[in-house]
CHARMM-style PDB file with segment names, atoms N, HN, CA, C and O in Angstrom:
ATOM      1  N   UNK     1      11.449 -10.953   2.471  1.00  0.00      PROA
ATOM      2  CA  UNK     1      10.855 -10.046   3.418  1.00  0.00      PROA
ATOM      3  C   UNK     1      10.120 -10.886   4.461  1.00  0.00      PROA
ATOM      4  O   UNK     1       9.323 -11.758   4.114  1.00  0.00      PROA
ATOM      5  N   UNK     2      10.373 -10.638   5.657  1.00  0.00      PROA
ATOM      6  HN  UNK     2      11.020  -9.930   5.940  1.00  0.00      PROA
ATOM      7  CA  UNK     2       9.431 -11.816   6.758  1.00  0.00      PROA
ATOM      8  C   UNK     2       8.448 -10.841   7.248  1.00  0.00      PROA
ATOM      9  O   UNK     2       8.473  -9.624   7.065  1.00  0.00      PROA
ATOM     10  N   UNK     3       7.435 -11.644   8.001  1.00  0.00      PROA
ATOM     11  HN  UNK     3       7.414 -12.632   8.150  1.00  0.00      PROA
ATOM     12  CA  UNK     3       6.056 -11.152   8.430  1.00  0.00      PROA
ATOM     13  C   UNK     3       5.959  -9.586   9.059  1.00  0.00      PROA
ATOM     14  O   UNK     3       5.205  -8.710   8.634  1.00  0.00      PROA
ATOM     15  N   UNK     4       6.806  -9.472  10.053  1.00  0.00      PROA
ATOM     16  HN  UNK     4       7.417 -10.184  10.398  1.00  0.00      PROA
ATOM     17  CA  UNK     4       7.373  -8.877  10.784  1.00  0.00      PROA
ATOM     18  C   UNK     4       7.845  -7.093   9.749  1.00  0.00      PROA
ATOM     19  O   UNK     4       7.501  -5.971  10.120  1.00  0.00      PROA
ATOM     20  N   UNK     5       8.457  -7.336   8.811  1.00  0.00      PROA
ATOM     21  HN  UNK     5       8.737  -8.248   8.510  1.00  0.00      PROA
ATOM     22  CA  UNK     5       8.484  -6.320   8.221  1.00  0.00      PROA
ATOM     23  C   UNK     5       7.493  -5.697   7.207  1.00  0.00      PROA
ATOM     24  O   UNK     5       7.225  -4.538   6.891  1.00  0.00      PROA
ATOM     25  N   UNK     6       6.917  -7.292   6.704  1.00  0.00      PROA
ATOM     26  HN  UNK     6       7.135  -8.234   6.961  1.00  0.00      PROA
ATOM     27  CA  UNK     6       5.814  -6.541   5.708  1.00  0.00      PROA
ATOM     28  C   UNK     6       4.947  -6.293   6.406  1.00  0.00      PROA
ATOM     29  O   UNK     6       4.279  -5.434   5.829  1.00  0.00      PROA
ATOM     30  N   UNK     7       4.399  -6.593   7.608  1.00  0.00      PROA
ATOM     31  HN  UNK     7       4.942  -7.290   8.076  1.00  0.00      PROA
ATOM     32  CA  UNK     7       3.171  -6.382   8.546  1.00  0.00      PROA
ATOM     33  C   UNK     7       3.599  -4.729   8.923  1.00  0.00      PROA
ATOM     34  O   UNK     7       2.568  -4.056   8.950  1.00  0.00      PROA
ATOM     35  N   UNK     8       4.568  -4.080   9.154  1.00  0.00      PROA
ATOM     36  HN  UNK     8       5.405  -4.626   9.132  1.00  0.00      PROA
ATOM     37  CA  UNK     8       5.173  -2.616   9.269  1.00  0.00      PROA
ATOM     38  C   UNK     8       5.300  -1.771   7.956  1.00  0.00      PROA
ATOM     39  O   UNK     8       5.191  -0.547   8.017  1.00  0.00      PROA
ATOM     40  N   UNK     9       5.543  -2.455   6.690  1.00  0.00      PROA
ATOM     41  HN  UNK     9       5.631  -3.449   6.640  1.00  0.00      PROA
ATOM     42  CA  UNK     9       5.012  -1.783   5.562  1.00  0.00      PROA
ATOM     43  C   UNK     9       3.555  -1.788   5.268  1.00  0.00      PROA
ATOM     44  O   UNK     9       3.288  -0.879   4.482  1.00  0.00      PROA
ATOM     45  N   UNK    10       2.514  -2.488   5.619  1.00  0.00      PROA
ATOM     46  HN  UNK    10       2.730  -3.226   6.258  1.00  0.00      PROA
ATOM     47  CA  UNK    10       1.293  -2.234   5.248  1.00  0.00      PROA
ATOM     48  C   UNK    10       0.915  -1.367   6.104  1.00  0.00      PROA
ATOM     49  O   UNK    10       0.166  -0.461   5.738  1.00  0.00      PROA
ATOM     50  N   UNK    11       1.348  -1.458   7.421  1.00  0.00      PROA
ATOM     51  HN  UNK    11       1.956  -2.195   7.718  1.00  0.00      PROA
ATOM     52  CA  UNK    11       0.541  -0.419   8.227  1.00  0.00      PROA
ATOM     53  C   UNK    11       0.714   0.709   8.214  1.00  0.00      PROA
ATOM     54  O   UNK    11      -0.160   1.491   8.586  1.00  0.00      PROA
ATOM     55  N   UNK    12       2.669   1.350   7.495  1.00  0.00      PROA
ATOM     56  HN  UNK    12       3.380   0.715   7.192  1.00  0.00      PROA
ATOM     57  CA  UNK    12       2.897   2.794   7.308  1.00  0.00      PROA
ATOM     58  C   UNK    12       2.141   3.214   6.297  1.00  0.00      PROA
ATOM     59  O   UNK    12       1.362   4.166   6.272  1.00  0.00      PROA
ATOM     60  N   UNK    13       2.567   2.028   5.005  1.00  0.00      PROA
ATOM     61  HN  UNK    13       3.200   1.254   5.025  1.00  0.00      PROA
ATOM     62  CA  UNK    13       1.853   2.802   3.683  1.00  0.00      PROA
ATOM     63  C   UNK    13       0.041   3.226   3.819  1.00  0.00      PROA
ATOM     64  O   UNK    13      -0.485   4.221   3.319  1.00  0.00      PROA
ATOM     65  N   UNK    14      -0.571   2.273   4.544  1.00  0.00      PROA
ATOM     66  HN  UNK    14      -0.144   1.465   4.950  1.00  0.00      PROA
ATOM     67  CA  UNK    14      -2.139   2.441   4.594  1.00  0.00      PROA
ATOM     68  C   UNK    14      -2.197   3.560   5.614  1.00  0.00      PROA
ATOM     69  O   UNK    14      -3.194   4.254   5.412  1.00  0.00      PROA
ATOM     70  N   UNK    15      -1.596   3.901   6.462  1.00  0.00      PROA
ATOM     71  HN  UNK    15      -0.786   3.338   6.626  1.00  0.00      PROA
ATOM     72  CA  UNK    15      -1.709   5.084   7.124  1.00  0.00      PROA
ATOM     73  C   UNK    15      -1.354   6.171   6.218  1.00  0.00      PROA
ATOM     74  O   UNK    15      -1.841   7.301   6.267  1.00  0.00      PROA
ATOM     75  N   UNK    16      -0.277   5.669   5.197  1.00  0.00      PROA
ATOM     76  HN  UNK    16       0.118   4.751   5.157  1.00  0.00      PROA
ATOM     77  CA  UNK    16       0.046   7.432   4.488  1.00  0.00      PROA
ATOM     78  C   UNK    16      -0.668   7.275   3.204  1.00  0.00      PROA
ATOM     79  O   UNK    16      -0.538   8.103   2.303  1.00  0.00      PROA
ATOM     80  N   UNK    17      -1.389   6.272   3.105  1.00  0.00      PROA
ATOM     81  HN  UNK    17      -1.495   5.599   3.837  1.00  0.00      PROA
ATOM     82  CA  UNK    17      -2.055   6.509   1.937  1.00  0.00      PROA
ATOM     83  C   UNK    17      -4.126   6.781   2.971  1.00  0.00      PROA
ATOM     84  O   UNK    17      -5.123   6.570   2.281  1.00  0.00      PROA
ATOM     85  N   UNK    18      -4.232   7.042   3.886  1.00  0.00      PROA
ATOM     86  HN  UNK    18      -3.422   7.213   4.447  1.00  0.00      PROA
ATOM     87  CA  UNK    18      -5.480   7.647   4.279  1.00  0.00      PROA
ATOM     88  C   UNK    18      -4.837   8.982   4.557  1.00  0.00      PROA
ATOM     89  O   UNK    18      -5.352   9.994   4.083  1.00  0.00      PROA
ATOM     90  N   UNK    19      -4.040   9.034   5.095  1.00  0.00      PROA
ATOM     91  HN  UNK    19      -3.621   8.211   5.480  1.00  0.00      PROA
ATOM     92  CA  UNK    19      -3.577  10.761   4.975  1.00  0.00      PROA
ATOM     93  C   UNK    19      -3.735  11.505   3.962  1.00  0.00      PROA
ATOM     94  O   UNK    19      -4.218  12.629   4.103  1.00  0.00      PROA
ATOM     95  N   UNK    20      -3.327  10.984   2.630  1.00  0.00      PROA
ATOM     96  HN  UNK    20      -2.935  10.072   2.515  1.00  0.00      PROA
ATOM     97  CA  UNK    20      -3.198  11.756   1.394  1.00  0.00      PROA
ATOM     98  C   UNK    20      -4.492  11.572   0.879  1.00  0.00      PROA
ATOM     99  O   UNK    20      -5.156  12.576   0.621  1.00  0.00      PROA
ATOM    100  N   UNK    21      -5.002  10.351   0.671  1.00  0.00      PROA
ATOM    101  HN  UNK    21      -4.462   9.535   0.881  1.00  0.00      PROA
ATOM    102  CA  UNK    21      -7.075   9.898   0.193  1.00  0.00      PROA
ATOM    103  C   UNK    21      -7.685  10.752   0.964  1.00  0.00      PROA
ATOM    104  O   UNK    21      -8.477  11.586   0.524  1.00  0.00      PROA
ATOM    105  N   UNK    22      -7.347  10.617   2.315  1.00  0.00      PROA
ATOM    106  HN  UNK    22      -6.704   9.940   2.672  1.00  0.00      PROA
ATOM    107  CA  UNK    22      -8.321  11.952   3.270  1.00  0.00      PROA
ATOM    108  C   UNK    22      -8.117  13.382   3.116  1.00  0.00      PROA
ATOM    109  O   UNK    22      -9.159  14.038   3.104  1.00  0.00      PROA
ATOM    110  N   UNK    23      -7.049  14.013   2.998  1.00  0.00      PROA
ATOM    111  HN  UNK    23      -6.202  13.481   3.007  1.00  0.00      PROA
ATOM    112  CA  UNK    23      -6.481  15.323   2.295  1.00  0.00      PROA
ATOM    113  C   UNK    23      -7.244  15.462   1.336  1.00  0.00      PROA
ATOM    114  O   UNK    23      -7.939  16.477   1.293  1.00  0.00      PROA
ATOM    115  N   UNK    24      -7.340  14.334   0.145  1.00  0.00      PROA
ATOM    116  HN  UNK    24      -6.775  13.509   0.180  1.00  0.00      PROA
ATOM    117  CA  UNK    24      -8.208  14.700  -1.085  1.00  0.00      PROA
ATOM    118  C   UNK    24      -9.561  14.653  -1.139  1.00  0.00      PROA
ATOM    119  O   UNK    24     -10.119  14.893  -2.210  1.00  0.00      PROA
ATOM    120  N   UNK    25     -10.410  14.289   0.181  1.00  0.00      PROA
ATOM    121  HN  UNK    25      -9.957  14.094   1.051  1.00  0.00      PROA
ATOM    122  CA  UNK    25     -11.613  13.712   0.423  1.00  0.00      PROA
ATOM    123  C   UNK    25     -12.307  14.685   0.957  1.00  0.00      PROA
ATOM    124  O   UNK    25     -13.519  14.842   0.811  1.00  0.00      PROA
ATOM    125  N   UNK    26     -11.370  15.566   1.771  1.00  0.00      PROA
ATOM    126  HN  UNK    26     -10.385  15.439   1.890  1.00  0.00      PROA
ATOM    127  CA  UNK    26     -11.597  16.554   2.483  1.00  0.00      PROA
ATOM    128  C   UNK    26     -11.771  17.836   1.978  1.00  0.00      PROA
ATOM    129  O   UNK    26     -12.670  18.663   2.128  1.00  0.00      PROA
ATOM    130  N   UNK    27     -10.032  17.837   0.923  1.00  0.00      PROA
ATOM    131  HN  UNK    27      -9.301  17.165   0.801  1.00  0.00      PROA
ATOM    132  CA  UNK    27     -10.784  19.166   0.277  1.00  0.00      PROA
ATOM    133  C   UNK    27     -11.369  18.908  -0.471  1.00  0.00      PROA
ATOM    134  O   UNK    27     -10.912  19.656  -1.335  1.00  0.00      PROA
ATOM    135  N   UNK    28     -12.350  18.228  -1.069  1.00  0.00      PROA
ATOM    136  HN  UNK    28     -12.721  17.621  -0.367  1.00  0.00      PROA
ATOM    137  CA  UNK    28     -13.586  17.604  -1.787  1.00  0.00      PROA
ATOM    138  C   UNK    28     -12.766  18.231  -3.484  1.00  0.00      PROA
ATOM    139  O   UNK    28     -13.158  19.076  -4.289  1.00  0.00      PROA
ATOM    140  N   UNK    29     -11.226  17.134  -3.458  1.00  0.00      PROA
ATOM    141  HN  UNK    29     -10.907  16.448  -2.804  1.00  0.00      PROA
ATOM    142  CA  UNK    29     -10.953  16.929  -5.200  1.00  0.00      PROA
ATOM    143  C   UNK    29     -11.530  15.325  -5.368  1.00  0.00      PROA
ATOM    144  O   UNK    29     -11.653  14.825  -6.487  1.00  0.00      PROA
ATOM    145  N   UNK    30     -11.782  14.774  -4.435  1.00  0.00      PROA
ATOM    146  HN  UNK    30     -11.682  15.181  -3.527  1.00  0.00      PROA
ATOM    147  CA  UNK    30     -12.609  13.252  -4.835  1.00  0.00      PROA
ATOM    148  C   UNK    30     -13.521  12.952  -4.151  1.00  0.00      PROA
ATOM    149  O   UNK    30     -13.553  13.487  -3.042  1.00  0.00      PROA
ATOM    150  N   UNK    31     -14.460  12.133  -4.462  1.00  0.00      PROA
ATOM    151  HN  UNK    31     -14.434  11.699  -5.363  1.00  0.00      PROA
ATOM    152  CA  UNK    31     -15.729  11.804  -4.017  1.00  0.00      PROA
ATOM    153  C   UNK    31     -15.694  10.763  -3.063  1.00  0.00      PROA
ATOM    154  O   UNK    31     -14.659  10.364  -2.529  1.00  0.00      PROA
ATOM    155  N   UNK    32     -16.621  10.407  -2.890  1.00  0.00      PROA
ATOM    156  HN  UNK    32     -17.461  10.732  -3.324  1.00  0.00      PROA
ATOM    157  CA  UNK    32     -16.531   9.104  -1.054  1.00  0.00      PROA
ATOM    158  C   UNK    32     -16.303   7.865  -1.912  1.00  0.00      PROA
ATOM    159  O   UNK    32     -15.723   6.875  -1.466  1.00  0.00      PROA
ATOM    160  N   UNK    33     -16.812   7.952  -3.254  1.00  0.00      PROA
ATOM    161  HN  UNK    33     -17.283   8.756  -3.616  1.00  0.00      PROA
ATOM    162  CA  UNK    33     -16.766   6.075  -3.937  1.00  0.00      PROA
ATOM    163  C   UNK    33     -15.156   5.749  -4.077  1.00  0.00      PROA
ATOM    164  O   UNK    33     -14.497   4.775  -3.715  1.00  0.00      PROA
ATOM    165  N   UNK    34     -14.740   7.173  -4.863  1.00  0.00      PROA
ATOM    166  HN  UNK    34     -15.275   7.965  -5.156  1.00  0.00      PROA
ATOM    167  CA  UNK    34     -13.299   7.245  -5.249  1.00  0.00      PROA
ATOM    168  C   UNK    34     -12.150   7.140  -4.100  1.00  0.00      PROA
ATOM    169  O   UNK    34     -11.002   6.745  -4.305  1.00  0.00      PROA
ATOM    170  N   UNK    35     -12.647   7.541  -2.931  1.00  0.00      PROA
ATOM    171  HN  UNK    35     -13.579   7.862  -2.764  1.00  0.00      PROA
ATOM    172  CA  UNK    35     -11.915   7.366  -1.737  1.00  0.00      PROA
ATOM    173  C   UNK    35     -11.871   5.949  -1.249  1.00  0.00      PROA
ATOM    174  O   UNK    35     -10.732   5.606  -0.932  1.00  0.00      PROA
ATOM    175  N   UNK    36     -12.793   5.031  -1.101  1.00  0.00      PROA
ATOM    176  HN  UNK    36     -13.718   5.310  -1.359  1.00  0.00      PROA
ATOM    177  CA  UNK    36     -12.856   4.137  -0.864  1.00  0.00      PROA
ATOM    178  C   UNK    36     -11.960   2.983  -1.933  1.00  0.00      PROA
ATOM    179  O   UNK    36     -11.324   2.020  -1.506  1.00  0.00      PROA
ATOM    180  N   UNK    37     -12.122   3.414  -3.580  1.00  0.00      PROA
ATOM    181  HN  UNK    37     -12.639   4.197  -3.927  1.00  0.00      PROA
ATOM    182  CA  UNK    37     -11.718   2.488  -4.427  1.00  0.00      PROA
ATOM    183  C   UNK    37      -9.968   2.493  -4.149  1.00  0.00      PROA
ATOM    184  O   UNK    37      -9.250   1.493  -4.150  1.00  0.00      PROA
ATOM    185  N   UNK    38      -9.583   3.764  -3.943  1.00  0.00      PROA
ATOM    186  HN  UNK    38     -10.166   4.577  -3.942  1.00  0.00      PROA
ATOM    187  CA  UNK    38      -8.343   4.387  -3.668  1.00  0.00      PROA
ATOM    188  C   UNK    38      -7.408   3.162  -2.505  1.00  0.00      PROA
ATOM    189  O   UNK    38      -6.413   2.439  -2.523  1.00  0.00      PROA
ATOM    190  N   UNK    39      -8.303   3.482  -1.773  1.00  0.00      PROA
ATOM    191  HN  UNK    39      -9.112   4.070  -1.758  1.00  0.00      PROA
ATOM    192  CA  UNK    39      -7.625   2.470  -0.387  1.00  0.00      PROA
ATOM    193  C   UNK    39      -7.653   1.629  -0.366  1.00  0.00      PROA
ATOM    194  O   UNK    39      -6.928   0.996   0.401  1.00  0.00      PROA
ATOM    195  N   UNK    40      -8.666   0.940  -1.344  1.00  0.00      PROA
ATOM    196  HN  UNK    40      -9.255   1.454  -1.967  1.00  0.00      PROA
ATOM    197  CA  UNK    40      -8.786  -0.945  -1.391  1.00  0.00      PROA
ATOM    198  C   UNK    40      -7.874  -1.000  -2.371  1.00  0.00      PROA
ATOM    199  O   UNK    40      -7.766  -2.145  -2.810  1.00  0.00      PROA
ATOM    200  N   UNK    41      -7.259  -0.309  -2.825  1.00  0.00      PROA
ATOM    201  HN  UNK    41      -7.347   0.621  -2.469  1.00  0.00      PROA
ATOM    202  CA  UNK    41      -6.223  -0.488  -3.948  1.00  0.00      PROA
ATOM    203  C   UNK    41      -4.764  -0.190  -3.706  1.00  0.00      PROA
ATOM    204  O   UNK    41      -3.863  -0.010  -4.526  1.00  0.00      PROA
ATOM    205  N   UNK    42      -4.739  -0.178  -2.195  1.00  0.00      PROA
ATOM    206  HN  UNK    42      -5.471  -0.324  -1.529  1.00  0.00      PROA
ATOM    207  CA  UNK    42      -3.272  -0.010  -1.712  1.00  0.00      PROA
ATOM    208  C   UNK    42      -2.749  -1.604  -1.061  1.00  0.00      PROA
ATOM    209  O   UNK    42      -1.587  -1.981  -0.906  1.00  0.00      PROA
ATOM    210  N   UNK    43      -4.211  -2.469  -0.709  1.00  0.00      PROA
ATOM    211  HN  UNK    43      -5.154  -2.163  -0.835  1.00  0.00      PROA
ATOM    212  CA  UNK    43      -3.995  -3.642  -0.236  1.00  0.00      PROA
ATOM    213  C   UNK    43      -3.318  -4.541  -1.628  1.00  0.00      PROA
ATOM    214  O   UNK    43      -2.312  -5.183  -1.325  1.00  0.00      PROA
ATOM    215  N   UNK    44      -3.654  -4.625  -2.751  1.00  0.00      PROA
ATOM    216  HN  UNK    44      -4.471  -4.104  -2.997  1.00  0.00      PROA
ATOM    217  CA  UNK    44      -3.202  -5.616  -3.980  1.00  0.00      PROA
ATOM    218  C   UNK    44      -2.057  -4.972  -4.405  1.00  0.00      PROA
ATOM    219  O   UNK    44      -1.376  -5.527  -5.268  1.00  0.00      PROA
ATOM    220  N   UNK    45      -1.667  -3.741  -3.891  1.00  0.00      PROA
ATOM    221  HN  UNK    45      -2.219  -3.290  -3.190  1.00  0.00      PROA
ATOM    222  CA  UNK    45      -0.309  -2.957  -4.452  1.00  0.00      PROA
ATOM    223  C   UNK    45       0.272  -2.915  -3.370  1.00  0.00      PROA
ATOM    224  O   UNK    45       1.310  -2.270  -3.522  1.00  0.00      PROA
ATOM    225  N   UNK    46       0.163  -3.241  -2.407  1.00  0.00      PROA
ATOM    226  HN  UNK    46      -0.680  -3.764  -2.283  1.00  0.00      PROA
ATOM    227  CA  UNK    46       1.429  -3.924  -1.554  1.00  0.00      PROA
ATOM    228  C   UNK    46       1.642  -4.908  -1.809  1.00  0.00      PROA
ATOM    229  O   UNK    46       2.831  -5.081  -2.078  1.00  0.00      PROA
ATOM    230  N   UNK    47       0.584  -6.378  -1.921  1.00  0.00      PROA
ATOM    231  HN  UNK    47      -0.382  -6.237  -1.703  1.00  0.00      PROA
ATOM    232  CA  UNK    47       0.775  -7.952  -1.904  1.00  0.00      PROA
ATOM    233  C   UNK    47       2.175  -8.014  -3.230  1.00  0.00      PROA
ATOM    234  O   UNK    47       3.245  -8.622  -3.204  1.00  0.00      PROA
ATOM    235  N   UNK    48       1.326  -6.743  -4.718  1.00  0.00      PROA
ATOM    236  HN  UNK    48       0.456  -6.249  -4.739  1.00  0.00      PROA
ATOM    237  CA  UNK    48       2.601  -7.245  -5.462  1.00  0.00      PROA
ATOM    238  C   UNK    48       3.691  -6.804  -5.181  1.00  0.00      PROA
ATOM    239  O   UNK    48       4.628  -7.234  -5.853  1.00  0.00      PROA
ATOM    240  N   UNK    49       3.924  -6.011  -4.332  1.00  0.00      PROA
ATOM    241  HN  UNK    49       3.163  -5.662  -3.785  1.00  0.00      PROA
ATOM    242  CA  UNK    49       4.932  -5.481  -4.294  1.00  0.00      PROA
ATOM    243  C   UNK    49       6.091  -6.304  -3.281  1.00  0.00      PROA
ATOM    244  O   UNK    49       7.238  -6.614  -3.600  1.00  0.00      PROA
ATOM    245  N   UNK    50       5.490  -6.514  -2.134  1.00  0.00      PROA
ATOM    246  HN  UNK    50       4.558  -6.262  -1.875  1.00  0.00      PROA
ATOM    247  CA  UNK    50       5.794  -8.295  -1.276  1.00  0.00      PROA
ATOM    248  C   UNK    50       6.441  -9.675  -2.577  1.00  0.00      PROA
ATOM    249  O   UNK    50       7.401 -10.438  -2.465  1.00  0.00      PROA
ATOM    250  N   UNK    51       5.410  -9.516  -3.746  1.00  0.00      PROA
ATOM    251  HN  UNK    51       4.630  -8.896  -3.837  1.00  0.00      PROA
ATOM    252  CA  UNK    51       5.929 -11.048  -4.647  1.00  0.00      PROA
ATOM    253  C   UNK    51       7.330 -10.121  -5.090  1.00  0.00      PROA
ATOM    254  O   UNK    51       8.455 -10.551  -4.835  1.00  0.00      PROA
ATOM    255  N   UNK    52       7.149  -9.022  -5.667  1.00  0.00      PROA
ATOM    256  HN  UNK    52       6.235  -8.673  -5.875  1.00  0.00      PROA
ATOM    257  CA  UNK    52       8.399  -8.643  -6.700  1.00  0.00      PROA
ATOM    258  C   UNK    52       9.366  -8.718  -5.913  1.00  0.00      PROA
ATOM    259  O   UNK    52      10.242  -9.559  -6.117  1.00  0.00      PROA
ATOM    260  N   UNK    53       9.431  -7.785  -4.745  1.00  0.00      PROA
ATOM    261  HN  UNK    53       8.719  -7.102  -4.579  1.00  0.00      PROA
ATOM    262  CA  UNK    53      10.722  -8.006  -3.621  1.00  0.00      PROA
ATOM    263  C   UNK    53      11.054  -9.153  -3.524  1.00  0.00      PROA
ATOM    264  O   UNK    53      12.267  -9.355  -3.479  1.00  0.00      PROA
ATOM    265  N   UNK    54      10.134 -10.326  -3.456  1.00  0.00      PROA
ATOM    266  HN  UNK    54       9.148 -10.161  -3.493  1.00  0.00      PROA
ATOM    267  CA  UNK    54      10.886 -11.942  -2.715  1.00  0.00      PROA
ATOM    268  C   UNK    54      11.091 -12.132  -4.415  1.00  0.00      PROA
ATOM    269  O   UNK    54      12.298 -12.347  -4.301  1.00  0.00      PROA
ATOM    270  N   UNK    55      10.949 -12.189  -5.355  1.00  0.00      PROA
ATOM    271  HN  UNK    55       9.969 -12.014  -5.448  1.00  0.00      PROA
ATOM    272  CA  UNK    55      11.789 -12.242  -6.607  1.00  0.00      PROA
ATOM    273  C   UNK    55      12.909 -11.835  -6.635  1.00  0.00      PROA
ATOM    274  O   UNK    55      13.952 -12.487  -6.593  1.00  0.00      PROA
ATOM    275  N   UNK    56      12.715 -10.397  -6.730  1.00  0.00      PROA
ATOM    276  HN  UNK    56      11.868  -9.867  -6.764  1.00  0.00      PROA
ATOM    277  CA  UNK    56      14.437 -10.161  -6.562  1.00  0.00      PROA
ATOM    278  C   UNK    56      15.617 -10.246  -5.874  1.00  0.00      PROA
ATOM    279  O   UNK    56      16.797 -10.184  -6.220  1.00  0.00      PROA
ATOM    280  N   UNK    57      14.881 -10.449  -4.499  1.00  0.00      PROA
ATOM    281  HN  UNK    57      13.923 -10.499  -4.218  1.00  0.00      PROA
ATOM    282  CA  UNK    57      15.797 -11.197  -3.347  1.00  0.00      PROA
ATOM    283  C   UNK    57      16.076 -12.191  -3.713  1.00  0.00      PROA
ATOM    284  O   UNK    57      17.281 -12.439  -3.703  1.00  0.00      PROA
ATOM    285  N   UNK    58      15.114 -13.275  -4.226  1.00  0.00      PROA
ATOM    286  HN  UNK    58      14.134 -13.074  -4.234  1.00  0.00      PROA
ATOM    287  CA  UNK    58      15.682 -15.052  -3.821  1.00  0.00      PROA
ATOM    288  C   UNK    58      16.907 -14.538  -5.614  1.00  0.00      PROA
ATOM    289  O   UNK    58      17.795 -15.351  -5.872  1.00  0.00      PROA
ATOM    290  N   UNK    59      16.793 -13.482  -6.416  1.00  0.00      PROA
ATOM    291  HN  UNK    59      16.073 -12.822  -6.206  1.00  0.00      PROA
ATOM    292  CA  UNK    59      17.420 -13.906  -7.724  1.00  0.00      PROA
ATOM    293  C   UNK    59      18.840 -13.719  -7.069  1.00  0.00      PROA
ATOM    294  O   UNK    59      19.715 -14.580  -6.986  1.00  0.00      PROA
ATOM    295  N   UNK    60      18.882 -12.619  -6.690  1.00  0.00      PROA
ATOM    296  HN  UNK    60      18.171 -11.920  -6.758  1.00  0.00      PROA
ATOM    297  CA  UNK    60      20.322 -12.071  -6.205  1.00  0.00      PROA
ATOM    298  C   UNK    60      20.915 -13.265  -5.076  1.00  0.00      PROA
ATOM    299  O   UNK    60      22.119 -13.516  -5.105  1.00  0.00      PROA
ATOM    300  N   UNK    61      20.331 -13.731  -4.434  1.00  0.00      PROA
ATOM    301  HN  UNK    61      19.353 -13.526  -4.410  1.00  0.00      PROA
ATOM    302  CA  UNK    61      20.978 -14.684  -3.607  1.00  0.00      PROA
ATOM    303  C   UNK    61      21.674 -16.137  -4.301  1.00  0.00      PROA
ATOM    304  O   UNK    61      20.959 -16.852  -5.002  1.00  0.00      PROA
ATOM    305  N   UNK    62      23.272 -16.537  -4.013  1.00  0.00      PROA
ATOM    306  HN  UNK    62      23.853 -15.956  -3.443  1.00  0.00      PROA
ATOM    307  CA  UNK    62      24.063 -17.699  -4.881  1.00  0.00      PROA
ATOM    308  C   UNK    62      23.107 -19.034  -4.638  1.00  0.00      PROA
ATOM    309  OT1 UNK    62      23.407 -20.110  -5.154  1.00  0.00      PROA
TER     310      UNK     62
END
């Protein structure tokens, strides 16, 4: 995956993941701590998700 694309996956997913955290924030099913823990937890679940992809890419490649 090069810069260029994962720099376009962090920015859709963190946009659709404040859409849905804010939906839930809003209609008050979660609290402001839980909102916050929510979204800092989309940054380390992309990074792995960046290692697993370049795993399975470099495996499949001869």
């Amino acid at each position: 995956m090069n810069h260029k694309t994962f720099t376009m996956t962090v920015i859709l997913t963190t946009f659709a993941a404040a859409m849905w955290f804010g939906y839930l924030f809003v209609s008050d099913r979660i609290g402001g701590g839980e909102f916050f823990l929510y979204m800092a937890a989309t940054i380390p679940a992309l990074l792995l998700f960046r290692i697993l992809y370049s795993l399975i890419l470099r495996n499949r490649r001869p």
